[in-house]
C-alpha positions as CSV (number, residue, x, y, z in Angstrom):
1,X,0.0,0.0,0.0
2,X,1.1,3.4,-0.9
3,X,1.7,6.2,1.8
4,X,-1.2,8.1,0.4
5,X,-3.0,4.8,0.4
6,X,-2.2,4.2,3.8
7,X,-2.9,8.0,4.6
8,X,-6.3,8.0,3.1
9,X,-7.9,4.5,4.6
10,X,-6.7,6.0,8.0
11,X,-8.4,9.3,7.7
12,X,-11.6,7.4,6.7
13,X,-11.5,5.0,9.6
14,X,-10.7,8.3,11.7
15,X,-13.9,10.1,10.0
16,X,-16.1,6.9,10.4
17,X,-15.1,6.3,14.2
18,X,-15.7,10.0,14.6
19,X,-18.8,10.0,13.1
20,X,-20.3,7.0,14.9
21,X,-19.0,8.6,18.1
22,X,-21.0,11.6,17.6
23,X,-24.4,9.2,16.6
24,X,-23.2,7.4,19.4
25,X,-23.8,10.4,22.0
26,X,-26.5,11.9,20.2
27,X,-28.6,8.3,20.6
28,X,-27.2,8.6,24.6
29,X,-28.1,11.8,24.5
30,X,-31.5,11.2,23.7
31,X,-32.2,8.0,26.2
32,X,-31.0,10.2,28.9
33,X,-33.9,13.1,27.6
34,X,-36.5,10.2,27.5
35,X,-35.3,8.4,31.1
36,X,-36.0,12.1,32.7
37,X,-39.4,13.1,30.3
38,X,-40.6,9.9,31.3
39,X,-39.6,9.6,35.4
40,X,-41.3,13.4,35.4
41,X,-44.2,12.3,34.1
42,X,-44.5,9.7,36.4
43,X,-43.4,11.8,39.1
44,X,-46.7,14.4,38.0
45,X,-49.0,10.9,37.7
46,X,-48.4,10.3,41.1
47,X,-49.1,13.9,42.6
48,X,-52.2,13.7,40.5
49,X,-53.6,10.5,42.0
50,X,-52.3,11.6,45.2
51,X,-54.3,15.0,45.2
52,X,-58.0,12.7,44.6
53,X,-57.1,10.4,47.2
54,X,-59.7,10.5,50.2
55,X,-57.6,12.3,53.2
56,X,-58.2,9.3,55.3
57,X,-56.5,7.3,53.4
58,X,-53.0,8.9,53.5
59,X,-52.5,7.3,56.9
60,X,-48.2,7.2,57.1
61,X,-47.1,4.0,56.6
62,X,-48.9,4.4,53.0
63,X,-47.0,7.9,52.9
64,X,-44.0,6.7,53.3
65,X,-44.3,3.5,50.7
66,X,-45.9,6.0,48.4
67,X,-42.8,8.2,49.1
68,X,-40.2,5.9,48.8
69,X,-41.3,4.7,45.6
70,X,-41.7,8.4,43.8
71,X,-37.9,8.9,45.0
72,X,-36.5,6.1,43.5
73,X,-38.1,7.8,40.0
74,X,-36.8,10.6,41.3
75,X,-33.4,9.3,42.0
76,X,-33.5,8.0,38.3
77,X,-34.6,11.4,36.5
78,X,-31.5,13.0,38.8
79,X,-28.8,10.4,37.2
80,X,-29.6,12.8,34.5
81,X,-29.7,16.3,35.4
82,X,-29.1,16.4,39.1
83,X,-29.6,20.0,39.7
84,X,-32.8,20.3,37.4
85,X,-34.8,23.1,39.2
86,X,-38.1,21.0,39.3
87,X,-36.1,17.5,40.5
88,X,-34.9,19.6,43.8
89,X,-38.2,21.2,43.8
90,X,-39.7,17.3,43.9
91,X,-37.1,15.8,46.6
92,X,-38.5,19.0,49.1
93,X,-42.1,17.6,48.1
94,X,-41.9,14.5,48.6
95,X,-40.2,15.0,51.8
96,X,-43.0,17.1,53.0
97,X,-45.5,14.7,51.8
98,X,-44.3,11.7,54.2
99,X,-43.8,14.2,57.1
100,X,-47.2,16.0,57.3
101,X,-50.3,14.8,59.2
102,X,-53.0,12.2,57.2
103,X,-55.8,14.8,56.6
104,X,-53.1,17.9,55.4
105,X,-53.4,16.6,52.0
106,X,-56.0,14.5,50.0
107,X,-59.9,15.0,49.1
108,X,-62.4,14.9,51.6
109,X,-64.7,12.5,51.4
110,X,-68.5,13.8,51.4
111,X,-71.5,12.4,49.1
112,X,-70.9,11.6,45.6
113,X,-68.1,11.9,46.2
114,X,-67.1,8.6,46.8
115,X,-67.3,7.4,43.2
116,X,-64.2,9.7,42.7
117,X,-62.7,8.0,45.6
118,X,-62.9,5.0,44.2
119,X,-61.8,5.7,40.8
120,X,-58.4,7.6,42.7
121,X,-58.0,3.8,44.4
122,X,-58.4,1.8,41.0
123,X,-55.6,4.7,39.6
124,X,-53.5,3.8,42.8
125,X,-54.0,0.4,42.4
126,X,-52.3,0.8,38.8
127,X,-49.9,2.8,39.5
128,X,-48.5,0.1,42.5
129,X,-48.5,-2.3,40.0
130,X,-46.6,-0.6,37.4
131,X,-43.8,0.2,40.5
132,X,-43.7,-3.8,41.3
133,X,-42.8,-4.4,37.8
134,X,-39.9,-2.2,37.6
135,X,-39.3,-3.4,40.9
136,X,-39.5,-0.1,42.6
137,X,-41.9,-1.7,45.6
138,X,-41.5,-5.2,46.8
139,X,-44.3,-7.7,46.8
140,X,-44.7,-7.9,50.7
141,X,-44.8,-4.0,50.5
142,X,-47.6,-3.8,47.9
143,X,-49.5,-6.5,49.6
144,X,-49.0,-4.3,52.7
145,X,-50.5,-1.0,50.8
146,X,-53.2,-2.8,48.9
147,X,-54.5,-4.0,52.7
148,X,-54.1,-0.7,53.6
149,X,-55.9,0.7,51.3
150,X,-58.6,-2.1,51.5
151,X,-58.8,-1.1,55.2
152,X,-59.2,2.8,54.5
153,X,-62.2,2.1,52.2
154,X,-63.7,0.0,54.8
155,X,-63.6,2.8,57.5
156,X,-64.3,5.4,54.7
157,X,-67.4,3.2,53.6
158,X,-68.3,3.3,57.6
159,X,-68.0,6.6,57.9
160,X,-70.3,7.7,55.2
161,X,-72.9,5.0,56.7
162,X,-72.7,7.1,60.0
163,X,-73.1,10.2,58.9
164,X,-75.9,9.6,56.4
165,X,-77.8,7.9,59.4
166,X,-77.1,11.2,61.5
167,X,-78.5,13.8,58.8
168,X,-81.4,11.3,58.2
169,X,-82.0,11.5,62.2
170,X,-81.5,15.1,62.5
171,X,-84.3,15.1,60.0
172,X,-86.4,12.9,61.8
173,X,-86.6,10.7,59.0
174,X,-85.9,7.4,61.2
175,X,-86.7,5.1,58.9
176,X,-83.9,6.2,56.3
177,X,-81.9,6.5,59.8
178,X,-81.9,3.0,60.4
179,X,-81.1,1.6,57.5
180,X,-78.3,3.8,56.9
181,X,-77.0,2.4,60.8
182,X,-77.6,-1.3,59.6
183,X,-75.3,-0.8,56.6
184,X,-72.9,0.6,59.0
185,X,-72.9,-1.8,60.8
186,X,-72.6,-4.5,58.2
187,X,-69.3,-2.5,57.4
188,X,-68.2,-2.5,61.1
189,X,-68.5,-6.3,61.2
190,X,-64.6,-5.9,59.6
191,X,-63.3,-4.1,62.4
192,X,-64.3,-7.2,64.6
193,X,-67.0,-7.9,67.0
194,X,-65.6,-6.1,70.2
195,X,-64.9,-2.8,68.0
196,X,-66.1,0.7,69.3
197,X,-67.2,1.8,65.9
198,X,-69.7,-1.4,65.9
199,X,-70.8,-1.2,69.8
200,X,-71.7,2.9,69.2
201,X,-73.4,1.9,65.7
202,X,-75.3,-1.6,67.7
203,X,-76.5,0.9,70.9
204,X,-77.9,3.6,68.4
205,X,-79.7,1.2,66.2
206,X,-81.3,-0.4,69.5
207,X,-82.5,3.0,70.6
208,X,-83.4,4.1,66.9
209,X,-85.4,0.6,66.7
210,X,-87.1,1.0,70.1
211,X,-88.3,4.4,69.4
212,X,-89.6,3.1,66.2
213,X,-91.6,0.2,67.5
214,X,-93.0,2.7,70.2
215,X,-94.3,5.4,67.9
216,X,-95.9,2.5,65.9
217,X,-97.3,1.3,69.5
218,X,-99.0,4.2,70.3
219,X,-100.6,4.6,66.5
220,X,-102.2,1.3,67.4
């Protein structure tokens, strides 16, 4: 091979390596932009189901699953740009979110409003089992959170049960009123059979019931 041969293959296996490295970042380049697009967006899912949530529900051990699992995105979108203003703005959030009190976040739960509840749960639900694939929870701690979350619909269920039966009562609609107590306390039955919830919801009921059969006595 001639020197100008040997001159000319080199440059061209210099321009080729060249020009594969620069592909080569670019395509890095642009997994890195899609590893933190999609991480944030995941990050703003969250918040988003987070914000329907029923207030009762956000009890802390759920707060800190839910928290640990939003900074492991977190930690992910950071491998990227570690001082994105919006990633440091998340870490304080998320922080804040595990420290506060159960009912400083969330919706409250009043009427209709438990079909939105329920539709925030079936979200969660999702979300939980899109972390356990990409193994960001274990399966003993979504087990854990998916009782929990059974458990905060059970007292959420109660709860509305209870207060329908007090309006319908403060109306003096006592019929509606003890109903509304015997669904209760079908709900109740899950916190066992010594529970306070169920002994409060048994003693009304008996007085609601007795003043009931009395009023029909004395139309006889």
């Amino acid at each position: 091979m001639q020197p100008w041969e040997l001159v000319a293959v080199t440059s061209t296996a210099v321009g080729g390596l060249a020009l594969a490295g620069r592909y080569g970042l670019r395509a890095w380049g642009l997994h890195q932009l899609r590893i933190l697009a999609r991480e944030s967006l995941a990050l703003q899912r969250w918040w988003s189901v987070i914000a329907e949530l029923p207030a009762e529900l956000l009890t802390q051990p759920l707060r800190c699953t839910l928290g640990r699992i939003m900074y492991q995105r977190l930690k992910r979108a950071r491998r990227v740009q570690p001082d994105h203003p919006f990633l440091r703005a998340q870490l304080l959030q998320i922080a804040r979110f595990i420290g506060r009190t159960p009912r400083d976040d969330g919706r409250r739960l009043t009427g209709a409003a438990r079909e939105d509840a329920i539709a925030a749960l079936t979200d969660l639900y999702r979300l939980l089992g899109e972390s356990a694939a990409e193994n960001l929870i274990t399966e003993a701690d979504l087990v854990r959170c998916e009782a929990s979350m059974s458990q905060a619909l059970t007292k959420l269920e109660f709860t509305h049960y209870r207060q329908a039966a007090l309006q319908a009562e403060f109306l003096r609609r006592t019929p509606q009123a003890i109903e509304y107590l015997r669904s209760a306390l079908r709900t109740a039955q899950n916190f066992g059979q010594d529970s306070r919830e169920r002994r409060e919801i048994e003693a009304r009921l008996r007085v609601l019931e007795s003043a009931g059969q009395g009023a029909v006595g004395v139309v006889s």
